[in-house]
C-alpha positions in Angstrom: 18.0 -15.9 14.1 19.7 -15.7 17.2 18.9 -16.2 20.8 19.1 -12.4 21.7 17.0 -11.3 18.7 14.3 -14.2 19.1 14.0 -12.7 22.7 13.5 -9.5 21.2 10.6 -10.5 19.2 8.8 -12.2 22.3 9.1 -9.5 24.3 7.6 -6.8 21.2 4.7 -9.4 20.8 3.4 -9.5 24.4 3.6 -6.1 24.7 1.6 -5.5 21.6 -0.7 -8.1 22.9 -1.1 -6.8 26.2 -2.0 -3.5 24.6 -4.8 -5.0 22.4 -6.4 -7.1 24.9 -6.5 -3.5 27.2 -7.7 -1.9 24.4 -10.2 -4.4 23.6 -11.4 -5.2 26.9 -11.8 -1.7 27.9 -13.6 0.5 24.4 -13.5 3.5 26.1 -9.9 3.3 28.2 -7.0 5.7 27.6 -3.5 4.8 27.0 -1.4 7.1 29.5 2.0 5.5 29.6 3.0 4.6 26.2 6.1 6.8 25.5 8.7 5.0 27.7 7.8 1.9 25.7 8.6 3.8 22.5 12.6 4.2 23.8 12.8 0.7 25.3 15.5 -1.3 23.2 13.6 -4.1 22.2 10.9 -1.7 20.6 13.5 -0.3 18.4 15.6 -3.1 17.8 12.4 -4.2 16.4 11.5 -1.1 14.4 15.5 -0.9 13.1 14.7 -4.3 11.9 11.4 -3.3 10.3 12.9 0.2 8.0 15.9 -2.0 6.9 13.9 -4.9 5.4 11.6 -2.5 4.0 14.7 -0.4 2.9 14.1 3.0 0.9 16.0 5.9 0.0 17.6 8.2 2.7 16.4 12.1 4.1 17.5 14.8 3.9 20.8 14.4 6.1 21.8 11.3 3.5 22.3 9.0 6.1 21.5 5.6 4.3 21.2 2.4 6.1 24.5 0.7 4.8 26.4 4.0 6.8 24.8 3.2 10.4 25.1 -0.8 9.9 28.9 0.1 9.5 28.9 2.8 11.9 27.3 0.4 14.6 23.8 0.0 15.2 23.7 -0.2 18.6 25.3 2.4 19.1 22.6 4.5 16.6 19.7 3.0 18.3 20.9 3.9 22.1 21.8 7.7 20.9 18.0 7.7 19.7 16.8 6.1 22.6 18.8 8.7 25.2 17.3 11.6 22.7 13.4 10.0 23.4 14.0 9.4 27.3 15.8 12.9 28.0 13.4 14.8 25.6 16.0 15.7 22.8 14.7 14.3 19.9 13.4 16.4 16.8 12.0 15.2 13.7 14.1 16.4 10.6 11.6 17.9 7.4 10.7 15.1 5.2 12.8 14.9 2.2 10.4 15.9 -1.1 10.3 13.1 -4.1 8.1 12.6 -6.8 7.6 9.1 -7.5 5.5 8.8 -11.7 1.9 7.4 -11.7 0.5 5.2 -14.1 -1.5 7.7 -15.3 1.8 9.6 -16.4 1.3 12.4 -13.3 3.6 12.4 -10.7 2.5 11.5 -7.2 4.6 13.2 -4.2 6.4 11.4 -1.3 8.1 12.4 1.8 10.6 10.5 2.9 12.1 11.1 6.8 15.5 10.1 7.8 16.5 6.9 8.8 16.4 8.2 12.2 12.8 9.1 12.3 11.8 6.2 10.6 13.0 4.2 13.1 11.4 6.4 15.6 7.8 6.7 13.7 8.0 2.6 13.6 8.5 2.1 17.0 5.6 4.7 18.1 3.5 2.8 15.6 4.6 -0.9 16.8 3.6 0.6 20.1 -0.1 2.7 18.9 -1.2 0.1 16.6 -2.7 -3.0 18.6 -4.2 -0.1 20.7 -6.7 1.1 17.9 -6.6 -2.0 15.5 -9.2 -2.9 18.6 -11.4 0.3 17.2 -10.5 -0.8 13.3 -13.4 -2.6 11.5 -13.5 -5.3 9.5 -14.1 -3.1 6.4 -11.1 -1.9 6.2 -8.2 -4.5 4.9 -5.0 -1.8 4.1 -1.9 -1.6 5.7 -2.9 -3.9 9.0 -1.9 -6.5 10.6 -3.0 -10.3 9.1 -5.3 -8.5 6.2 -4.7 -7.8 2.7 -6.1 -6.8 -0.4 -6.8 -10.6 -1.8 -9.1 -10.5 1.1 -10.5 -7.1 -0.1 -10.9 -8.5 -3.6 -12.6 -11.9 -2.2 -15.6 -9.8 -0.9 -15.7 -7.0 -3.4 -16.0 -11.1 -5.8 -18.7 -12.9 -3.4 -20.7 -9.4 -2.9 -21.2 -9.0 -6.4 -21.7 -12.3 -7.3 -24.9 -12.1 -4.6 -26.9 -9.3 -6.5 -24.5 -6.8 -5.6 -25.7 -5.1 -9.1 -24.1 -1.2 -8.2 -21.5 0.0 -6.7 -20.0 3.5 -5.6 -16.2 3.6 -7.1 -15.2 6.5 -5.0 -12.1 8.7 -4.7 -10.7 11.4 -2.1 -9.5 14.4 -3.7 -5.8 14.6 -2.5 -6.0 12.2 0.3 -3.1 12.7 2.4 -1.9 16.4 1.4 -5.6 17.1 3.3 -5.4 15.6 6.7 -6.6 18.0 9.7 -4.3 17.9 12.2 -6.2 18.9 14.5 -9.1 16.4 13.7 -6.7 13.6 13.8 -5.3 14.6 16.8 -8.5 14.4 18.4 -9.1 10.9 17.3 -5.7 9.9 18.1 -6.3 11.2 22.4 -9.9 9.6 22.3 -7.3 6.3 23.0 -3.9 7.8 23.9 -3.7 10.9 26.9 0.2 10.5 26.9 1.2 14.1 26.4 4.9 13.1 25.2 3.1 10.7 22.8 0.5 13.0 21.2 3.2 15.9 20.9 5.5 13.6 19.3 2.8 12.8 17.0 2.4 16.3 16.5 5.8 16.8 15.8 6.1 14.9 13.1 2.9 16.3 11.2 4.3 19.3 11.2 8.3 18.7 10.9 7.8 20.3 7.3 8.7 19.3 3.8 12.0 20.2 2.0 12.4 20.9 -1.5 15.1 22.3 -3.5 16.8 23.4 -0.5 13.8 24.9 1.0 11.8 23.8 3.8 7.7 24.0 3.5 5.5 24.2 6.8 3.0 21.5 6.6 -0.5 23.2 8.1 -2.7 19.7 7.0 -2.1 16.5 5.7 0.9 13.3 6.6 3.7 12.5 4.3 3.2 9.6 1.7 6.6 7.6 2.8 6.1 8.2 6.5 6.2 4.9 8.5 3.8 6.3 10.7 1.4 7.7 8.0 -0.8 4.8 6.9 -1.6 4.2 10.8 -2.5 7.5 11.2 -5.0 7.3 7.7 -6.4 4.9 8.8 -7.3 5.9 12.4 -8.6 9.0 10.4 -11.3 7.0 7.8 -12.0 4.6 10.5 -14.8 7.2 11.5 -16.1 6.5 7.8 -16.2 2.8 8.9 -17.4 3.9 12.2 -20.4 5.7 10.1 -21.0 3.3 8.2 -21.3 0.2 10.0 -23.6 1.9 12.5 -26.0 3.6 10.3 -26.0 2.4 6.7 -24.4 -1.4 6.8 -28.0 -2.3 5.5 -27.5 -0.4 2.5 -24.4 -2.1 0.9 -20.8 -3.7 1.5 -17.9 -0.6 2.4 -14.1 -2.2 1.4 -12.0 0.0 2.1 -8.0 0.0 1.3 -6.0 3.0 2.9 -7.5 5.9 1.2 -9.5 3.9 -1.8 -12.7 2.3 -1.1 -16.1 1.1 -3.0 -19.8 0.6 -1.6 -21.8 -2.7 -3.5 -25.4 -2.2 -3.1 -28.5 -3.9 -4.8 -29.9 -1.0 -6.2 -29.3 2.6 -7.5 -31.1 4.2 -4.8 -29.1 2.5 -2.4 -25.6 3.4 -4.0 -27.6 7.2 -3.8 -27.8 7.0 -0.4 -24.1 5.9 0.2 -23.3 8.6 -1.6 -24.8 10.9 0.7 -23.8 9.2 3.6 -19.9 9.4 2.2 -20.1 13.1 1.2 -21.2 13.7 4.8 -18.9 12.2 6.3 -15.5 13.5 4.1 -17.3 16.7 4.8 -16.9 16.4 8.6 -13.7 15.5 8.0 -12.8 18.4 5.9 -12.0 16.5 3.2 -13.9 16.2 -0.3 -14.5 13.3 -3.0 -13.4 13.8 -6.2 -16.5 14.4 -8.1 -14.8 13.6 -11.9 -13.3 10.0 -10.6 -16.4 9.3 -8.3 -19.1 7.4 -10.1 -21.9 4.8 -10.2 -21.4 1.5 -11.9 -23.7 -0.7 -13.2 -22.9 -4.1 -12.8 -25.9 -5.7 -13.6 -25.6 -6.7 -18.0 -21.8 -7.0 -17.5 -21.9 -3.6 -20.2 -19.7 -1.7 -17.2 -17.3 -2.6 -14.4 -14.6 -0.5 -12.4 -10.7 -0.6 -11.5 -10.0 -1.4 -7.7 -6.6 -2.8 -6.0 -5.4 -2.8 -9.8 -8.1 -5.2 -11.2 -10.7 -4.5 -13.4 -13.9 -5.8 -11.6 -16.9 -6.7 -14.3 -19.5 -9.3 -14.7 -18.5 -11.5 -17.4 -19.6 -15.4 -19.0 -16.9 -17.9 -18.3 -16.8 -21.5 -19.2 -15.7 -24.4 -17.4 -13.6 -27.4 -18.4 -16.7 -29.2 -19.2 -18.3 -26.5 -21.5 -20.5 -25.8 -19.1 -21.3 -21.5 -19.0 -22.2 -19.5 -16.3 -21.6 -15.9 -15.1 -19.5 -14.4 -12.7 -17.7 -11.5 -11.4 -14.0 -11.5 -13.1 -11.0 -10.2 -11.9 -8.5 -9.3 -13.9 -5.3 -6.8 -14.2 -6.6 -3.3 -15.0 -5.9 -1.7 -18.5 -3.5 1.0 -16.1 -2.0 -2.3 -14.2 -1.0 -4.1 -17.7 0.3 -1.0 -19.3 2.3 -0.6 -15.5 3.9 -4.4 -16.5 4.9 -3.6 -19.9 6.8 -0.6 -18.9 8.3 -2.7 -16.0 9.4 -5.2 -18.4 10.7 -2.6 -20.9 12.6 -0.9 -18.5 15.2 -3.9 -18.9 16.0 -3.0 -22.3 15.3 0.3 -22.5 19.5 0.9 -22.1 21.6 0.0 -25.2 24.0 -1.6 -22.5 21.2 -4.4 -22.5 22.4 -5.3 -25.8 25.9 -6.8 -24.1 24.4 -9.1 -21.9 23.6 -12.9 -22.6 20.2 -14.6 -22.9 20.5 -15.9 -19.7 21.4 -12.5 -17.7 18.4 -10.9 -19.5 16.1 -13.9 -18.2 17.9 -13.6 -14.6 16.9 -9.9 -14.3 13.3 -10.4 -16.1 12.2 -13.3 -14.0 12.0 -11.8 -10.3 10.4 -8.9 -12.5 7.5 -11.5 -13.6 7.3 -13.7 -10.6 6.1 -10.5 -8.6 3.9 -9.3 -11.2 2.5 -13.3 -11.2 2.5 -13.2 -7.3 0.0 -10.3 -7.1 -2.1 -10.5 -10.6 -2.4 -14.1 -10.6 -6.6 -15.0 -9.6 -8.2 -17.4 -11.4 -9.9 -15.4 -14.2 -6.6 -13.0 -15.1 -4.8 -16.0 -16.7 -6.0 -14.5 -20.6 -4.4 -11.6 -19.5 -1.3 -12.5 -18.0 -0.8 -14.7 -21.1 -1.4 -12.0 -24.0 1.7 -9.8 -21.1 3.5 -13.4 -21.5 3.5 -12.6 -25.6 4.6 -9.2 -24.7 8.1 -10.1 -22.8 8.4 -12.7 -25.8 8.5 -10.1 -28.4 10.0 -7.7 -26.7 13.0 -10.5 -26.1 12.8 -11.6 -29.7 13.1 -7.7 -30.8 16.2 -7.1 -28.1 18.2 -10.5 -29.3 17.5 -9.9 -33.1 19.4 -6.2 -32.5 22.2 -7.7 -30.4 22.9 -10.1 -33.2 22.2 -7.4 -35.6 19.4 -9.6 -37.8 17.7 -7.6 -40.3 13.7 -9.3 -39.6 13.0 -7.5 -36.4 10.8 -10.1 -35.2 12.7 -13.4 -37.6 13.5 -16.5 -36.1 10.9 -17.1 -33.4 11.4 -21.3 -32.8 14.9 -20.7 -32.1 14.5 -17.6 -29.7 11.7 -19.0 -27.8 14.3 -22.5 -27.0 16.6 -20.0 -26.2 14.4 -18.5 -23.8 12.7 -21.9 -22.1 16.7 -23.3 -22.0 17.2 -20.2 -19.8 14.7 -21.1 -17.9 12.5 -18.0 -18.6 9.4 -18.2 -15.8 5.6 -17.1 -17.3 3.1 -15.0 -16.2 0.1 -17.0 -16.9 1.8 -20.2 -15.4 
């Protein structure tokens, strides 16, 4: 990294942590001057830096990344800047994509240009250490420094301390049912820069086009929209808000974007976080989804419930010793491990596959189960991730019996699997 782009960073992080102290320091102050910073260079230097590592497909004007890198960025980045300063710049309708669930549906995504990704990055680098001072510790998605490991670690220790129920809740159509006018008037209770808010607002309702046709967006933020997640989450921070202020002595909120469970000690407590949740989605015009909502029983280990694609359920376990006790396992849920066998048997699905070598198959396969590894791999998934490890075996053995045209399907095991560890095949339960 260069001289010029380490000063870049420098400059971005004391501005963001200038913001947050203000913000911090001062919980009711309101952020007046924030759009200039938006169109400084080093703010979207920073943000260009941001949509390229993250890649992602291209609007509706095409425009990929490769184009403007060979176009000049520089050059791209000053045009967008002169557009911000001199009051030119208009959001383009999100392009309309449907990306398959694991449930077989398909879930829609917006994606903006290159252009107003850029621009939606550098509002949020900007908006973000303003109201992660107002975020709560509840919530752990899409946020600086928190993940969902740390999600999972309390969802763990809270139901290994009596945490016997728990509220698995959904919100029915999340982000196609944002207010915009209810956001908007969480958004100025920190920011009462007019440019800012109305750029804000011009992306919410910049539309959506879809087979040539472009749809006026009255609610909701586009799934695919750098700026979206920041803007969910400003939205159920008044859940958090609620929450911590009233009912925190009811139960334990984790919350991840628009997913989230309460763990309580007792049915009548998950009851009243039920209430307390309907409430509040109602004041925010929004609804839970009665036939995914439910209560879960934690307490014989007879039930458990799918969060942050894990299975959560009280189970025995045994240590090296022999020694048996009871705890709260995590491990990949029966939608995640059907999600990994697809993934895996996307690399033969292709007669093509059949012409490549062992070790080309084991090249493609292994960043495949090194980032399945990466995110499923706790302590208690390793049963799991070892039956998935039998599953890329067989589907291997299946693939290199039909390349070399062997009638047993499944013939010849010894010599595949020393074909496979030669090649330096990784595991999943490693």
């Amino acid at each position: 990294m260069n001289a010029k782009a380490n000063n870049t960073i420098d400059k971005v992080r004391e501005l963001q942590r200038g913001l947050y102290q203000c913000a911090k320091n001062n919980r009711q102050r309101r952020f007046h001057a924030l759009y200039d910073k938006v169109h400084r260079m080093d703010v979207l230097w920073k943000a260009w830096d941001i949509v390229r590592k993250n890649k992602g497909a291209g609007g509706v004007d095409e425009m990929t990344i490769g184009e403007i890198e060979d176009a000049g960025v520089e050059v791209f980045l000053l045009e967008i800047s002169e557009a911000l300063e001199g009051g030119d710049y208009r959001p383009r309708p999100v392009k309309r994509t449907y990306i398959p669930m694991k449930d077989g549906k398909k879930r829609p995504l917006g994606l903006p240009t290159v252009k107003d990704k850029v621009v939606q990055t550098a509002a949020k680098i900007v908006m973000e250490p303003i109201f992660e001072a107002d975020f709560r510790d509840c919530s752990f998605g899409f946020r600086p420094k928190r993940n969902q490991y740390q999600a999972l670690e309390v969802i763990r220790k809270k139901c290994n301390n009596k945490g016997w129920w728990v509220l698995d809740a959904d919100i029915k159509g999340y982000f196609d049912n944002i207010d915009h006018e209810k956001l908007m008037k969480l958004v100025e209770k920190r920011i009462c820069d007019r440019r800012m808010t109305k750029l804000i607002r011009l992306w919410l309702k910049a539309g959506v086009m879809e087979d040539g046709h472009v749809i006026e967006t009255e609610t909701g933020s586009a799934q695919g929209a750098s700026i979206s997640p920041l803007l969910s989450n400003i939205y159920l921070n008044v859940l958090d808000c609620y929450w911590e202020k009233n009912y925190s002595h009811l139960g334990t909120l984790v919350r991840f974007a628009d997913d989230f469970v309460i763990i309580a000690k007792t049915k009548k407590d998950i009851g009243h976080a039920y209430k307390a949740v309907a409430y509040v989605m109602a004041k925010l015009g929004l609804q839970l989804n009665l036939e995914k909502t439910r209560f879960v029983n934690m307490y014989d280990g007879k039930d458990g419930f799918d969060f942050l694609g894990f299975h959560h359920r009280r189970s025995q376990m045994e240590t090296r010793k022999g020694r048996r006790y009871t705890t709260t396992a995590q491990v990949p849920s029966k939608k995640a491990k059907k999600a990994m066998r697809e993934k895996i048997k996307e690399v033969f699905q292709s007669r093509s596959s059949l012409l490549l070598e062992v070790q080309e198959v084991v090249r493609i396969l292994n960043p495949k189960i090194v980032g399945l590894r990466n995110y499923y791999g706790l302590k208690h998934a390793k049963k799991a991730l070892n039956t998935l490890d039998w599953y890329v075996t067989k589907r291997l053995i299946l693939w290199y019996n039909m390349k070399n045209q062997k009638k047993r399907r499944l013939g010849g095991y010894r010599k595949i699997v020393h074909l496979l560890d030669s090649a330096g095949l990784k595991k999943l339960g490693a």
